[in-house]
PASEBA-1860 file (N, C-alpha, C; in nm, 3 decimals):
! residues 114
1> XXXXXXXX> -1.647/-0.230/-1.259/-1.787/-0.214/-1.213/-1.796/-0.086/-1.132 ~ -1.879/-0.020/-1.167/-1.909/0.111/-1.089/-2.067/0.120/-1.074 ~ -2.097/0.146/-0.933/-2.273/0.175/-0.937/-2.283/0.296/-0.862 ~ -2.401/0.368/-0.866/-2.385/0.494/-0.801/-2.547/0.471/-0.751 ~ -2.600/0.452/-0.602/-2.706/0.477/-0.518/-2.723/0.568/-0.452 ~ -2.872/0.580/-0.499/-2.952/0.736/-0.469/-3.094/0.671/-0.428 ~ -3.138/0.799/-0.357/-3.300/0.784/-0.344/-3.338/0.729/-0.198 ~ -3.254/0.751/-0.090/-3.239/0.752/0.055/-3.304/0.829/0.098
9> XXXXXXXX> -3.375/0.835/0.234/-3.377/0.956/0.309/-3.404/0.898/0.474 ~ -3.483/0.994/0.502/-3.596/0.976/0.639/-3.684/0.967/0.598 ~ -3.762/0.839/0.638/-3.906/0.880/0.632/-3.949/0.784/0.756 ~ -4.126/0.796/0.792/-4.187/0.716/0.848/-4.227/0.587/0.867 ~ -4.241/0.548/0.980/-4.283/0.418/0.958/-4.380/0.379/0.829 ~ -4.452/0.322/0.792/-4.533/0.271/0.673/-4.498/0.360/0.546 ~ -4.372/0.414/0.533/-4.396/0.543/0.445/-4.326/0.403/0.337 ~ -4.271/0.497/0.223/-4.218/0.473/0.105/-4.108/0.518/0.066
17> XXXXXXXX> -4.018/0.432/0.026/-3.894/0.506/-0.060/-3.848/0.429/-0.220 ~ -3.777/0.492/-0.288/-3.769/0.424/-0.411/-3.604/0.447/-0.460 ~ -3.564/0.363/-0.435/-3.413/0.383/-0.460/-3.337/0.328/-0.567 ~ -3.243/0.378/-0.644/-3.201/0.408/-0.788/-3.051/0.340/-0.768 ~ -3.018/0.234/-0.882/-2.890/0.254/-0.858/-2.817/0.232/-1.026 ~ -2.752/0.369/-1.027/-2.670/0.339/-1.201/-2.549/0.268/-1.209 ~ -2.578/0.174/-1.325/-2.461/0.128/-1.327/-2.357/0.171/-1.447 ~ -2.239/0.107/-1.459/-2.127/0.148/-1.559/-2.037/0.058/-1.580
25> XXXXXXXX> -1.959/0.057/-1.654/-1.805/-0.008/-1.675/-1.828/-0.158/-1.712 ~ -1.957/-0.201/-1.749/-1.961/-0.338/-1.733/-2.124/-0.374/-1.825 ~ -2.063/-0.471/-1.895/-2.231/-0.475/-1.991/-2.327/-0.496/-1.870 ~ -2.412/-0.432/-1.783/-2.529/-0.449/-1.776/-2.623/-0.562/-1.790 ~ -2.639/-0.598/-1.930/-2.748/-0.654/-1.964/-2.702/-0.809/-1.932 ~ -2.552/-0.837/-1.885/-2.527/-0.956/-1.901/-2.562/-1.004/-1.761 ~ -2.599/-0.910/-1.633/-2.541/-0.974/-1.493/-2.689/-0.885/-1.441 ~ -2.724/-1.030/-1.371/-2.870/-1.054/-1.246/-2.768/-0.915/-1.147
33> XXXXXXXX> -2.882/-0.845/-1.088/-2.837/-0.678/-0.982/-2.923/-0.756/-0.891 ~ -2.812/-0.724/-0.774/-2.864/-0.740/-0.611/-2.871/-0.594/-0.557 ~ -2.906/-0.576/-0.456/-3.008/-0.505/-0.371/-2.935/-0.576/-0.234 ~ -2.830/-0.512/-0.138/-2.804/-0.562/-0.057/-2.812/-0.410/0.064 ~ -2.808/-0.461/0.175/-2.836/-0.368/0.319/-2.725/-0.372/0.460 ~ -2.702/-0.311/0.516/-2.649/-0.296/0.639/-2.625/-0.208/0.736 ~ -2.687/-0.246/0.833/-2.711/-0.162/0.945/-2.601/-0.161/1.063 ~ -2.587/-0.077/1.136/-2.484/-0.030/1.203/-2.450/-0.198/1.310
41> XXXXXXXX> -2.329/-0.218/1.309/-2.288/-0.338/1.419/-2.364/-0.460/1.354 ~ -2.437/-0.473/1.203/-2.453/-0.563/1.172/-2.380/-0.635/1.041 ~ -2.388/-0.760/0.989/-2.320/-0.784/0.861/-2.389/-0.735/0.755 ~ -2.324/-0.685/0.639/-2.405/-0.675/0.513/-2.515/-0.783/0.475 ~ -2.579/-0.779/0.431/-2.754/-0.881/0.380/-2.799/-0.849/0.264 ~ -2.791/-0.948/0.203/-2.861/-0.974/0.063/-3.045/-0.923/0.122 ~ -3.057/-0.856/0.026/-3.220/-0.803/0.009/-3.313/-0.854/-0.094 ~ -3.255/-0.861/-0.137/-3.326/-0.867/-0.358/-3.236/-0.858/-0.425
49> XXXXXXXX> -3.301/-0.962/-0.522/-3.258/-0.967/-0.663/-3.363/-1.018/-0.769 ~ -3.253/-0.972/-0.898/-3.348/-0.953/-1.021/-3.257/-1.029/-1.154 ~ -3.315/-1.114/-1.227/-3.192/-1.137/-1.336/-3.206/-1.100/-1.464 ~ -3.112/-1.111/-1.555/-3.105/-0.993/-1.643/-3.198/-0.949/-1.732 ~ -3.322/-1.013/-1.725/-3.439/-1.008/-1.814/-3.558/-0.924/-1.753 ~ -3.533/-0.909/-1.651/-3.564/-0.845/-1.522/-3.731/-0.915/-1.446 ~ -3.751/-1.040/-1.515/-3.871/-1.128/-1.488/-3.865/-1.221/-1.318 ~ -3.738/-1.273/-1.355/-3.740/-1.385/-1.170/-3.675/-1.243/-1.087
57> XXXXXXXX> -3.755/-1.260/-0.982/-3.698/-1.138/-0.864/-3.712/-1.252/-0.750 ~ -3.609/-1.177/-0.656/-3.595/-1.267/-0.545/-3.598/-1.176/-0.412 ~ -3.641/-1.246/-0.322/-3.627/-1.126/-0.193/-3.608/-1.232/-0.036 ~ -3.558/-1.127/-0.001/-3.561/-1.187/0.174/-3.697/-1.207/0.201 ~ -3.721/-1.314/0.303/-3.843/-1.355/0.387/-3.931/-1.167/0.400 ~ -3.813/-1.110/0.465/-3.920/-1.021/0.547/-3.923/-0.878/0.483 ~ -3.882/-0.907/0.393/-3.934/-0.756/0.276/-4.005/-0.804/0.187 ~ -4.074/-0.967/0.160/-4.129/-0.969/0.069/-4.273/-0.875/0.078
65> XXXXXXXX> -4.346/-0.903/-0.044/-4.524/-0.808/-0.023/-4.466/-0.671/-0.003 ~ -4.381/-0.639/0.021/-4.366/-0.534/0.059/-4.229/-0.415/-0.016 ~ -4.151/-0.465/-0.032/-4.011/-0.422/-0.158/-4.061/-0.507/-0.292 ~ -4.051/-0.381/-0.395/-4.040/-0.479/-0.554/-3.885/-0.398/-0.590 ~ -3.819/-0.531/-0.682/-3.746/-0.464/-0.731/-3.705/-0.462/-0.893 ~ -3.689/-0.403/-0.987/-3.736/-0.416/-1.106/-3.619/-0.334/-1.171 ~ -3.551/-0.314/-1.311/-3.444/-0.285/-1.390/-3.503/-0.240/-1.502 ~ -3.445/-0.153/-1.578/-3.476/-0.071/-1.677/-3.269/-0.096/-1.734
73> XXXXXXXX> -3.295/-0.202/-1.841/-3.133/-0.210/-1.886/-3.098/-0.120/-2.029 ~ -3.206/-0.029/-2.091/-3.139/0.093/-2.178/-3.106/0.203/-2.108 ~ -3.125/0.241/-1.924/-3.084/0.282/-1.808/-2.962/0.278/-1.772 ~ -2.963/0.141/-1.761/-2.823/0.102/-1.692/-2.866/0.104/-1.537 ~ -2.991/0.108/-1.504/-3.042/0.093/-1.366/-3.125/0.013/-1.309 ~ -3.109/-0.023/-1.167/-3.161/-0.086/-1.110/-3.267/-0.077/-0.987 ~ -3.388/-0.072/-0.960/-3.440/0.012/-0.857/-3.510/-0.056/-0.765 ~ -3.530/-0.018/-0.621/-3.601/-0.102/-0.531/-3.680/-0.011/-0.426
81> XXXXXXXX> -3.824/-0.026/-0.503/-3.942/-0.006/-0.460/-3.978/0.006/-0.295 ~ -3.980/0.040/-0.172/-3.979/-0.040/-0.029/-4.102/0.089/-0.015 ~ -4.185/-0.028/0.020/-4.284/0.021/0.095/-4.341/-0.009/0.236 ~ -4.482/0.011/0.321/-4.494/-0.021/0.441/-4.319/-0.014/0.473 ~ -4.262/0.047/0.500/-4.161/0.061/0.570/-4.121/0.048/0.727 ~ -4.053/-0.018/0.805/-4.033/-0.032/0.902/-3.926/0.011/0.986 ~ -3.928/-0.003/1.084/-3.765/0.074/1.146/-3.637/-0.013/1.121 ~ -3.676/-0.137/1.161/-3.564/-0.260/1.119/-3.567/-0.206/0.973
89> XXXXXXXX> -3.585/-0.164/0.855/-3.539/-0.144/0.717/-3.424/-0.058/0.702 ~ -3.433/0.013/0.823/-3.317/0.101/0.819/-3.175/0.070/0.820 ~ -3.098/0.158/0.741/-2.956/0.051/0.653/-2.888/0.174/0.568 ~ -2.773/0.116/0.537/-2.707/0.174/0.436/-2.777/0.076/0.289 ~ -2.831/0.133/0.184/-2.893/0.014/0.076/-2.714/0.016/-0.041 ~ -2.713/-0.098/-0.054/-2.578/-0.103/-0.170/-2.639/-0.167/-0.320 ~ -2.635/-0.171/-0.384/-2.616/-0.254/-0.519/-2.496/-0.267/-0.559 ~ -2.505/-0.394/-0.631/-2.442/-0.499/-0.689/-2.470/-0.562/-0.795
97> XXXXXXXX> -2.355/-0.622/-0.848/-2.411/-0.767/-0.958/-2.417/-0.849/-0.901 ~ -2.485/-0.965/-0.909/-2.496/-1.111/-0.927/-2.444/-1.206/-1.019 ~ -2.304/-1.273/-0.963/-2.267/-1.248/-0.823/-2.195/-1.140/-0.799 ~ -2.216/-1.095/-0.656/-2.090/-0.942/-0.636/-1.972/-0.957/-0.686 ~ -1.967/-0.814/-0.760/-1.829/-0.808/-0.760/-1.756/-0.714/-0.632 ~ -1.622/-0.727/-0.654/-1.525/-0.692/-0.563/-1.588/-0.484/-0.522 ~ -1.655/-0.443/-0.591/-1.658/-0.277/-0.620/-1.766/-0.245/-0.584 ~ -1.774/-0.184/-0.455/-1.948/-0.130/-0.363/-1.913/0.004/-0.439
105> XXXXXXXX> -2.029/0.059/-0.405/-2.068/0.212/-0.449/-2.082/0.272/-0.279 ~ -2.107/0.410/-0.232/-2.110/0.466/-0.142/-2.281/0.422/-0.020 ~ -2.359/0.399/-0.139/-2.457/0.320/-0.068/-2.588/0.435/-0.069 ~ -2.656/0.427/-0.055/-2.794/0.519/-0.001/-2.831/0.478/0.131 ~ -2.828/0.598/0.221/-2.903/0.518/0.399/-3.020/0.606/0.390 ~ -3.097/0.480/0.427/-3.238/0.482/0.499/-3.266/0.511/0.621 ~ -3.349/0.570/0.664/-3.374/0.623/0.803/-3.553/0.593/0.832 ~ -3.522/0.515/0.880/-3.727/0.501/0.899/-3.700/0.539/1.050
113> XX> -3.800/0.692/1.118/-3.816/0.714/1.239/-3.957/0.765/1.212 ~ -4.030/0.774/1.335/-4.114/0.881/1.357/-4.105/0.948/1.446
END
């Protein structure tokens, strides 16, 4: 399993980001992609998920209304929408399969300041 996350930055409170993650080494089409987060001195956290049809999505309490996350599998990618953005959103973002496997990617960090 190999994934590669992009589409991080800084931005503002209520702003927007849209983050990308490719995958490889592994059929794709067979395995539900998580959307997981972690912020400095905290544990990693499941965020979202999506299963392989890319129809049931799932999310934490407090990104719902607000993160979509949705898959494009002739891609090989997985992407998560975050909008109204907040400062608590801020994180390293990881993807995964469902269930994880053993192999993180480098991550994309988020920075919500103003």
């Amino acid at each position: 399993v190999q994934v590669v996350e992009s589409g991080g930055g800084l931005v503002q409170p209520g702003g927007s980001l849209r983050l990308s993650c490719v995958a490889s080494g592994f059929d794709f089409r067979a395995y539900g992609m998580t959307w997981y987060r972690q912020s400095p001195g905290k544990e990693r956290e499941w965020v979202a998920s999506v299963d392989t049809s890319g129809l049931r999505r799932d999310y934490k309490d407090s990104v719902k209304c607000r993160f979509s996350i949705s898959r494009d599998n002739s891609k090989k990618t997985v992407y998560l929408q975050m909008n109204s953005l907040k400062p608590e959103d801020a994180a390293v973002y990881y993807c995964n399969t469902r269930p994880a496997s053993d192999s993180w990617g480098q991550g994309t960090q988020v920075t919500v300041s103003s």
